[in-house]
C-alpha positions, 0 to 999 in steps of 0.5 A, spaced: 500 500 500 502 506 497 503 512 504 500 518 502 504 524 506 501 528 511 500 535 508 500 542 512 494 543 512 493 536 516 498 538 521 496 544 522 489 541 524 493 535 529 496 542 532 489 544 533 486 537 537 492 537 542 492 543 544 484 543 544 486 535 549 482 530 544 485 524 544 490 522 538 485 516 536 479 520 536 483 525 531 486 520 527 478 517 526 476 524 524 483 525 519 482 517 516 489 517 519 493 511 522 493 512 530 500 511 529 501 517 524 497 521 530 501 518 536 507 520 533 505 527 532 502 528 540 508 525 541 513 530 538 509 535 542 509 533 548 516 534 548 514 542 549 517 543 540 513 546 535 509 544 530 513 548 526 519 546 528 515 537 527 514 540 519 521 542 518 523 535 521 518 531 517 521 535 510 527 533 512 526 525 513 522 526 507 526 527 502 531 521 504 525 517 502 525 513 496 529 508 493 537 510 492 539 511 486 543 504 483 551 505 482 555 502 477 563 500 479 567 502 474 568 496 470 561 495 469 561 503 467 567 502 461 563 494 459 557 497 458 559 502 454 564 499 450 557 494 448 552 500 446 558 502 441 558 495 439 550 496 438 548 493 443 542 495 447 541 495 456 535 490 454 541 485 451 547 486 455 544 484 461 540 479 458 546 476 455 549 475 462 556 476 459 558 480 466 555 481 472 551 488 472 548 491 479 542 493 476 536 492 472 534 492 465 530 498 466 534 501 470 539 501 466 535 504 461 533 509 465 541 511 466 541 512 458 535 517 458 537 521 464 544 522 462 548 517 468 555 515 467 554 520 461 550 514 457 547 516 452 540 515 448 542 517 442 548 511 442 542 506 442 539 503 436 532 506 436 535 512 440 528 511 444 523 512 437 518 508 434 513 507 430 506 506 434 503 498 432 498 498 426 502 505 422 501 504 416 505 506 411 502 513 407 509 514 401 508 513 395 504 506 393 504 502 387 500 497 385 502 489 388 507 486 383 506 478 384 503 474 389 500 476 397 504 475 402 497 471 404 498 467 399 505 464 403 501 461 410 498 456 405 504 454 401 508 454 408 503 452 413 509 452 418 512 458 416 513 460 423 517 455 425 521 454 418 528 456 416 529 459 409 524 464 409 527 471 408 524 479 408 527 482 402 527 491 401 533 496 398 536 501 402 537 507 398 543 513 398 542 520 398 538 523 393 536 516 391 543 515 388 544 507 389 542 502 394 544 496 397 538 490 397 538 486 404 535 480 407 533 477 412 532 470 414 526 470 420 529 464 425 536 467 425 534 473 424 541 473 419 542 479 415 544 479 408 547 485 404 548 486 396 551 492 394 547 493 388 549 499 387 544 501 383 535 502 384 534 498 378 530 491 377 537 489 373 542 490 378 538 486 384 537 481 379 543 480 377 546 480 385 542 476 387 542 471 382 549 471 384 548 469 390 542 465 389 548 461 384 552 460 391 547 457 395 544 449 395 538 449 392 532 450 396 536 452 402 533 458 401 524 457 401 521 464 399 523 471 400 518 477 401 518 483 398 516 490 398 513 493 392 518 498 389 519 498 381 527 494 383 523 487 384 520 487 377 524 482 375 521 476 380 519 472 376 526 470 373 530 469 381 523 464 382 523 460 376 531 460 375 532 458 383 525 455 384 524 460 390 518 462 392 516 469 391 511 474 396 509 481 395 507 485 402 500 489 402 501 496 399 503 501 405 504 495 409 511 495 411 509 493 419 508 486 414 515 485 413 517 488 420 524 485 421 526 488 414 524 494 416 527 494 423 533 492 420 534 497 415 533 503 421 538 499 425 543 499 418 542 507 418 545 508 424 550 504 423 553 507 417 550 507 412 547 514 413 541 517 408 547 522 407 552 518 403 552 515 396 552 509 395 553 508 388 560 507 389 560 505 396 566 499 397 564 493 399 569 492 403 564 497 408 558 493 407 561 486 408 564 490 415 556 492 417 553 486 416 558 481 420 556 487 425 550 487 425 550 478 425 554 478 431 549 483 435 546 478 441 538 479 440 533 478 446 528 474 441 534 468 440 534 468 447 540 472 448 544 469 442 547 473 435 544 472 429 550 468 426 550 463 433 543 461 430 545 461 423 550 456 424 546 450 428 540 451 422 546 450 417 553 445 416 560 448 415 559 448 407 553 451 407 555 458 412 561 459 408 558 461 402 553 467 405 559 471 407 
């Protein structure tokens, strides 16, 4: 039960009962207070002080009330922030449980946002925004180009629980100069990034032809895109490598969510809405994408994506992704 403090005008009135001789317990029924509450302030009285001199007491004792606020030694300060530049959020550093933190999650989250230990918000991945459940997506629509992603829960009954489903959209530069396509397997929640370097339905096509070529056959189930013009040219990737298809609703992208959520978390680790990737070096994607890959994640149970990735695939098959 949460206690209410006495306010002055209650206090003032306590004053006026004992000096008027009622006894504590009658007062406290009047005021629906505790008899102890009251007791406590006869009491002080009693004693031949003030109940001014009470007020001041009572002010001081209450601002020492209230949980103190949580300390961290110095190497949790420097691990914590070493693992935020890393990308990883409050949320994964504790869950991970790699070293012992003398806080909880959501304290540690509010270490962030009050600035303690000079933690920043701004180093964490959504840097505390977010788009509201159910947004729908009001840009520039086009019309569906292939099968709905509806379709898919018949074809894949078990498509929840099945591996080789990917979510597949592209990430442009500034001014819409280049693009890079990712994807994104849902169990294992493995990034894949292509450096297409162009927007167009050629130059997706041709890379992920290319990395199509490099997989086992049917290694890779379906693959759910958005709607822009670069996925035109589905139909080639799906006959050639007989890969299921899916398109997502128009303005829907919350159907694609993991994409989604990717892309931003990809924004903030570099490749930014300021730079050109029409020559952006490869180099530099494949560094984002081991990045990203390497980052523990609550929804596996506090593993990274690739340690997911490799108890879904042998050897052989991992060391053709990267």
């Amino acid at each position: 039960m949460t206690y209410k403090h006495l306010t002055t005008r209650e206090l003032t009135l306590i004053a006026d009962f004992w000096n008027q001789g009622t006894k504590a317990y009658q007062a406290a029924k009047l005021l629906k207070r505790s008899q102890e509450t009251v007791y406590r302030v006869y009491r002080f009285l009693d004693s031949g002080k003030t109940i001014e001199q009470y007020l001041q007491a009572y002010q001081r004792n209450k601002r020492r009330c209230g949980r103190r606020k949580a300390q961290l030694s110095k190497a949790e300060i420097s691990y914590i922030n070493e693992q935020s530049k890393a990308g990883w959020t409050p949320d994964t550093i504790i869950g991970r449980a790699e070293q012992t933190i003398s806080c909880s999650m959501r304290t540690l989250y509010r270490m962030f946002a009050r600035g303690q230990y000079n933690f920043s918000v701004q180093q964490l991945p959504m840097k505390g925004k977010r788009h509201p459940n159910g947004y729908i997506e009001h840009r520039g629509k086009a019309g569906r180009l292939g099968r709905s992603i509806y379709q898919r829960y018949r074809d894949f009954p078990h498509y929840q629980h099945e591996f080789g489903h990917f979510e597949a959209d592209t990430v442009q530069g500034k001014a819409h100069h280049g693009a890079v396509m990712t994807l994104v397997e849902r169990q294992s929640k493995v990034m894949i990034i292509l450096n297409v370097h162009n927007k167009t339905d050629e130059a997706v096509n041709y890379h992920l032809d290319k990395w199509l070529s490099k997989m086992p056959r049917h290694l890779v189930k379906s693959i759910t895109f958005d709607n822009g013009k670069e996925f035109a040219g589905w139909r080639d990737i799906a006959n050639k490598h007989d890969i299921h298809t899916y398109f997502a609703e128009v303005g829907a992208p919350n159907q694609r969510g993991l994409n989604e959520n990717n892309n931003g978390i990809l924004r903030r680790d570099g490749l930014s809405k300021q730079l050109d990737f029409r020559h952006l070096p490869d180099a530099l994607v494949t560094q984002l994408m081991h990045r990203r890959n390497n980052i523990p994640r609550k929804s596996l149970n506090y593993r990274t994506p690739l340690e997911v990735f490799l108890s879904c695939v042998t050897d052989e098959q991992l060391s053709t992704f990267f």
